[in-house]
MARLUMLO-137721 format. One record per atom (N, C-alpha, C): residue number from 1; atom name; x, y, z. Coordinates in Angstrom, 1 decimal. Example, Ala and Ser with C-alpha at 12.3 -4.5 7.8 and 13.67 -1.06 7.14 Angstrom:
  nr atom     px     py     pz
   1    N   13.2   -5.7    7.8
   1   CA   12.3   -4.5    7.8
   1    C   13.2   -3.3    7.8
   2    N   12.8   -2.2    7.1
   2   CA   13.7   -1.1    7.1
   2    C   12.9    0.0    7.9
END
This chain:
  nr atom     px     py     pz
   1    N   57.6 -103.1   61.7
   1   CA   58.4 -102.0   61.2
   1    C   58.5 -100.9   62.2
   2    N   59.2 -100.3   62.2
   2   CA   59.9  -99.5   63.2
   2    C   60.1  -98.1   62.9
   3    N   60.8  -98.2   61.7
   3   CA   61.5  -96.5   60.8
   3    C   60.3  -96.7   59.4
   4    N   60.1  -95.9   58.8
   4   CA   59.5  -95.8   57.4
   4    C   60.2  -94.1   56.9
   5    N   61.0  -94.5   56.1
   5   CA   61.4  -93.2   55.5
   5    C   61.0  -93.5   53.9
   6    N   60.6  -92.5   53.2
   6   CA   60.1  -92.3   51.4
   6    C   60.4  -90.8   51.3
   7    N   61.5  -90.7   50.5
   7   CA   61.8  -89.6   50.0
   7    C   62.3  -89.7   48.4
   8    N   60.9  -89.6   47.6
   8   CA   61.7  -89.8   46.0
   8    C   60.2  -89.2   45.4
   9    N   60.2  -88.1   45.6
   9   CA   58.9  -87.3   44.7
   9    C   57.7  -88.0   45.2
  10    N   57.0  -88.9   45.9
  10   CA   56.0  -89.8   46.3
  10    C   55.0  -88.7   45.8
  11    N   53.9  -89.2   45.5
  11   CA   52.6  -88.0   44.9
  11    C   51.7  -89.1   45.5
  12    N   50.3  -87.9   45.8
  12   CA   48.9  -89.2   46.7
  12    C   48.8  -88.2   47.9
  13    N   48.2  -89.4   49.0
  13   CA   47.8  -88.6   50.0
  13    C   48.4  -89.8   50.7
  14    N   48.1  -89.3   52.5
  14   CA   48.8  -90.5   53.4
  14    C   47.3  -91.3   53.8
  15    N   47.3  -92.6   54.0
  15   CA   45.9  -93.2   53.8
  15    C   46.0  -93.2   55.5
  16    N   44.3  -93.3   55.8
  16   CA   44.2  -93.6   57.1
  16    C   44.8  -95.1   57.9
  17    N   45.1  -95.9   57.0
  17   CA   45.4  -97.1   57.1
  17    C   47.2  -96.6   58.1
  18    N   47.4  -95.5   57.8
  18   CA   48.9  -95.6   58.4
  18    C   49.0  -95.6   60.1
  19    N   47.8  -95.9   60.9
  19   CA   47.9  -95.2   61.9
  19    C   47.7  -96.8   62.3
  20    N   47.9  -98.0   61.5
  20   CA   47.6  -99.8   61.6
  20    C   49.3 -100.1   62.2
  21    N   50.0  -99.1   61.8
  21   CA   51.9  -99.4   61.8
  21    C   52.0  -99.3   63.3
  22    N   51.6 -100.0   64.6
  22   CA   51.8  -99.0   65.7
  22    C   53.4  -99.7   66.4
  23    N   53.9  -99.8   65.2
  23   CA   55.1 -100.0   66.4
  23    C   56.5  -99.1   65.6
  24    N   55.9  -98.2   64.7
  24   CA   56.7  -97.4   64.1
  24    C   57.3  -96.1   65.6
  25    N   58.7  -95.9   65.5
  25   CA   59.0  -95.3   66.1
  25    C   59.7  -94.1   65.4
  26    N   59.7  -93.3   63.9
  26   CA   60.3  -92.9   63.1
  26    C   59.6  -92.9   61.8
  27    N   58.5  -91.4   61.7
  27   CA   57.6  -91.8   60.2
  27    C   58.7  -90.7   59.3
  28    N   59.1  -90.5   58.5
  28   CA   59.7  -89.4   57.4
  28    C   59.4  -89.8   56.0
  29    N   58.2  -88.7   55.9
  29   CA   58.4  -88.9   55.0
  29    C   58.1  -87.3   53.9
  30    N   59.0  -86.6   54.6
  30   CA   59.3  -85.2   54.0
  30    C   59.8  -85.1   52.4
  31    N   59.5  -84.0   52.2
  31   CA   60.6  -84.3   50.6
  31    C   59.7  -84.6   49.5
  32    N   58.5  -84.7   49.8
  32   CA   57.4  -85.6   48.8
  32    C   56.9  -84.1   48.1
  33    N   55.9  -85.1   47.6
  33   CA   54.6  -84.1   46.7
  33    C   53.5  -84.6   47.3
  34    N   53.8  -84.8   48.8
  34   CA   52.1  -85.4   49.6
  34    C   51.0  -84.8   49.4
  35    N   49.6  -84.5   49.4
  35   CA   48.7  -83.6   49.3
  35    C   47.7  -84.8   50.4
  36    N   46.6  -83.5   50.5
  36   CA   45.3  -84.2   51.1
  36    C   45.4  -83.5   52.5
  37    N   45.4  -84.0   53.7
  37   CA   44.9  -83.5   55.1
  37    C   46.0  -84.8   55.9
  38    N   46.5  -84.2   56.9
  38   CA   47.1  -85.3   58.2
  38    C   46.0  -86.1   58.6
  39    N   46.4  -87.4   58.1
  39   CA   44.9  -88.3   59.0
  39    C   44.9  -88.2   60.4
  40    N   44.2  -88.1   60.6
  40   CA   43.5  -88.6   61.9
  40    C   44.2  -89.4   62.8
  41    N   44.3  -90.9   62.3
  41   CA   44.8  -91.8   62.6
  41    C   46.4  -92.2   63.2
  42    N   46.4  -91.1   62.7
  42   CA   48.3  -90.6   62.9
  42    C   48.4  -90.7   64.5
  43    N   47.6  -90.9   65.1
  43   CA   47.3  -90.5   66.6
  43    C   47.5  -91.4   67.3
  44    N   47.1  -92.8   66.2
  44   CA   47.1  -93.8   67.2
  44    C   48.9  -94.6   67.1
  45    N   49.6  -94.1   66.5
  45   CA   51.0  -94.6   66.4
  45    C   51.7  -94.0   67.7
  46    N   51.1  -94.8   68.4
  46   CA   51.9  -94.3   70.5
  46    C   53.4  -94.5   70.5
  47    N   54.0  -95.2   70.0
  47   CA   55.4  -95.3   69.9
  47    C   55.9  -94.1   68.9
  48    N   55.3  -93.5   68.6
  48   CA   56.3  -92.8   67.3
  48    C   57.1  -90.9   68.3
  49    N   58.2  -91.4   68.0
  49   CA   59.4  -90.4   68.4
  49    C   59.7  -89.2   67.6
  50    N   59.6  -89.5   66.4
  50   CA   60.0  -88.4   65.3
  50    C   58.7  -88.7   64.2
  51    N   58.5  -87.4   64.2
  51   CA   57.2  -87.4   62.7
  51    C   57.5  -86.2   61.8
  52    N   58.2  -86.3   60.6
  52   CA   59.0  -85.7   59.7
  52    C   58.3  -85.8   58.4
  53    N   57.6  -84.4   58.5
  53   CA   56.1  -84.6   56.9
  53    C   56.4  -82.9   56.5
  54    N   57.5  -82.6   56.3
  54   CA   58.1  -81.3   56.2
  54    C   58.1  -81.4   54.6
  55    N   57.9  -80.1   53.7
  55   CA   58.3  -80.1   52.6
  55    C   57.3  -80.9   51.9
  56    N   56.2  -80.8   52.1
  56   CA   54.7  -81.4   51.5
  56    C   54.1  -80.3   50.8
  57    N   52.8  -80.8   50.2
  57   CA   51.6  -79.7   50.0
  57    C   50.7  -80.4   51.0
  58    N   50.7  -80.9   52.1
  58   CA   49.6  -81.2   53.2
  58    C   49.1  -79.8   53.0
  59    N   47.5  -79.9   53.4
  59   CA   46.5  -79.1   53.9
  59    C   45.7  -79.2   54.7
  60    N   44.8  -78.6   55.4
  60   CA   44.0  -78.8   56.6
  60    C   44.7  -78.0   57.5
  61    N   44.3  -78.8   58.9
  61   CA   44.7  -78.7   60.1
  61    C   45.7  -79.3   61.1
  62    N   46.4  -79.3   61.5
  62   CA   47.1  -80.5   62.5
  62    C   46.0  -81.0   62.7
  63    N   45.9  -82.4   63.0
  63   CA   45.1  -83.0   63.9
  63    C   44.9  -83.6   65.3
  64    N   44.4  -83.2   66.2
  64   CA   43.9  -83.1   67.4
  64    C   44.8  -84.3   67.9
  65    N   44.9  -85.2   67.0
  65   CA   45.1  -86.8   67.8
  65    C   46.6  -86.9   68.0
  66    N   47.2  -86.1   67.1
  66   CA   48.6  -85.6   67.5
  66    C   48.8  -85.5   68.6
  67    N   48.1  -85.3   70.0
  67   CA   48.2  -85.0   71.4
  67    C   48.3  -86.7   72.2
  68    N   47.9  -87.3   71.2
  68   CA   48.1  -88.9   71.9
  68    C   49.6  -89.4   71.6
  69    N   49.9  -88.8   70.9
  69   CA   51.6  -88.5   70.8
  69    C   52.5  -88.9   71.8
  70    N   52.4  -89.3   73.1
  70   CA   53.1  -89.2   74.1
  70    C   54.6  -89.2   74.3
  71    N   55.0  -89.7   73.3
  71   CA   56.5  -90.0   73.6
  71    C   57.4  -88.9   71.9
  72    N   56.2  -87.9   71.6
  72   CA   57.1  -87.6   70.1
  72    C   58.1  -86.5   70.9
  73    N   59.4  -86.7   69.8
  73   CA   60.2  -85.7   70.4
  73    C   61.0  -84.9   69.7
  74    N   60.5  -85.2   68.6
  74   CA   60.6  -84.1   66.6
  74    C   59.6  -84.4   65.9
  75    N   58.9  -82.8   66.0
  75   CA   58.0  -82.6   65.5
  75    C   58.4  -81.5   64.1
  76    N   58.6  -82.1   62.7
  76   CA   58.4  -81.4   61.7
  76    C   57.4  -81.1   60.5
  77    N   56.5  -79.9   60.4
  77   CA   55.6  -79.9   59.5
  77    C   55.5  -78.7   59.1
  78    N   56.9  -78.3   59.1
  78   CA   57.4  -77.0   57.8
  78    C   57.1  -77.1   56.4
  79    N   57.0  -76.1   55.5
  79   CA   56.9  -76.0   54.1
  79    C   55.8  -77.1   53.9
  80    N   54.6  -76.7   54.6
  80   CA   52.9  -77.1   53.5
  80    C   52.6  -76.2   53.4
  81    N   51.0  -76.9   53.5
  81   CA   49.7  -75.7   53.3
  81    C   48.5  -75.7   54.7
  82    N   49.5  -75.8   55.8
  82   CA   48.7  -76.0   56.8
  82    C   47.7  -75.2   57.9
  83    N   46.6  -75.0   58.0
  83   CA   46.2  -73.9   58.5
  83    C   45.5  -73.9   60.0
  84    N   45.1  -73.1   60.6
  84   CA   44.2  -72.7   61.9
  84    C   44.9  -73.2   62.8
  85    N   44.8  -73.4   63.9
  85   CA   45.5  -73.5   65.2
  85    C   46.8  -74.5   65.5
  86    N   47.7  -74.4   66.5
  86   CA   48.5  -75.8   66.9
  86    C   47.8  -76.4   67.7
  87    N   47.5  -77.8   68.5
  87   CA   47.1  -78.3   69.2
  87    C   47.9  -78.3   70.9
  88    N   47.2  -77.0   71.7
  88   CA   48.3  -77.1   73.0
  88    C   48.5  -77.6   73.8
  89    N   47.7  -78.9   73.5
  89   CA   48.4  -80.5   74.5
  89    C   49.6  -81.0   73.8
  90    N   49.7  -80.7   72.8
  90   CA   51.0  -80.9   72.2
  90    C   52.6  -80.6   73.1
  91    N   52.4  -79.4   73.6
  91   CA   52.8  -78.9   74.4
  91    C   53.5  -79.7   75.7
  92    N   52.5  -80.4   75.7
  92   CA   53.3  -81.3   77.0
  92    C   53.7  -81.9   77.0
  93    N   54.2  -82.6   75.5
  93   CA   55.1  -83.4   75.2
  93    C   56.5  -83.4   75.2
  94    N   57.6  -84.1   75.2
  94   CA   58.9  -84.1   75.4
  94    C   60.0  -83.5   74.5
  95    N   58.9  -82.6   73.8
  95   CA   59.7  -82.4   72.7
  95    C   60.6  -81.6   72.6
  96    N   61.5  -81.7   71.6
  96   CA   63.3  -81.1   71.6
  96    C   62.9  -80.0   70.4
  97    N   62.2  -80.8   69.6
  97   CA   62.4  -79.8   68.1
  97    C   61.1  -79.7   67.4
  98    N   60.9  -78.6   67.5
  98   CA   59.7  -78.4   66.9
  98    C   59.3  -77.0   65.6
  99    N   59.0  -77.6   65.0
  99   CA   58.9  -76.8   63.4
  99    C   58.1  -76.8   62.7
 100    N   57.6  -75.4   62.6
 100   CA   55.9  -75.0   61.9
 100    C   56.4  -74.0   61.2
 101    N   57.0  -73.9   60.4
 101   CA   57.5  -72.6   59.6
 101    C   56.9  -72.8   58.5
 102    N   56.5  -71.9   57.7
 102   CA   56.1  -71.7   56.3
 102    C   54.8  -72.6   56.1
 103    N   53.7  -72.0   56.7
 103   CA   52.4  -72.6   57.0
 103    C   51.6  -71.4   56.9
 104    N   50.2  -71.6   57.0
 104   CA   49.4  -70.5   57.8
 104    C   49.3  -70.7   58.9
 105    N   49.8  -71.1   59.5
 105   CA   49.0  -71.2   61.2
 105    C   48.5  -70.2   61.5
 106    N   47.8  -70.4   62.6
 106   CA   47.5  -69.0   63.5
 106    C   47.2  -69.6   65.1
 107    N   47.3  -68.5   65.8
 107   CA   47.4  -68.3   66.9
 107    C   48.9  -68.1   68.1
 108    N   49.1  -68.6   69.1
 108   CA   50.1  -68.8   69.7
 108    C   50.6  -70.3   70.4
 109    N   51.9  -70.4   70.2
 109   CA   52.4  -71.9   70.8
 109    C   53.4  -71.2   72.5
 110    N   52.7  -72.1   72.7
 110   CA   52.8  -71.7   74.4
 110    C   54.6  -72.1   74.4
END
């Protein structure tokens, strides 16, 4: 599988098990009632191009593994509950669009 898009109220968390998909090039799944924390795991999806978890109640932190990211090039994680730093290896990725609005974050994005 390649794309996974779910947009129909979905309620839960995202299992660590999501980071088994690695040949997804397209995760969306904004729009939900997700809760819980960005796994970890999310790190290990090396193909993924766009990662669209916008319009959640995610909480926590971005996760660090986000930086194994190599090829992401839409990054949206607007409208949660997300807090403390961005990851600024992030940064060196190719990215076009990027969106952290309506979060707590803190600090600065280079």
């Amino acid at each position: 599988m390649e794309y996974l898009y779910v947009k129909n109220e979905l309620s839960g968390t995202i299992p660590e098990s999501i980071g088994h998909l690695s040949l997804l090039t397209t995760l969306d799944i904004s729009n939900n009632k997700l809760t819980g924390t960005i796994p970890k795991s999310i790190g290990n999806l090396s193909l993924l191009e766009y990662l669209l978890l916008s319009n959640n109640i995610f909480s926590g932190t971005i996760p660090e593994s986000i930086k194994n990211l190599s090829l992401l090039e839409i990054l949206h994680l607007s409208n949660n509950q997300l807090s403390g730093t961005f990851p600024q290896s992030v940064v060196n990725h190719p990215l076009i669009e990027l969106d952290l609005s309506y979060n707590q974050l803190s600090g600065t994005i280079p």
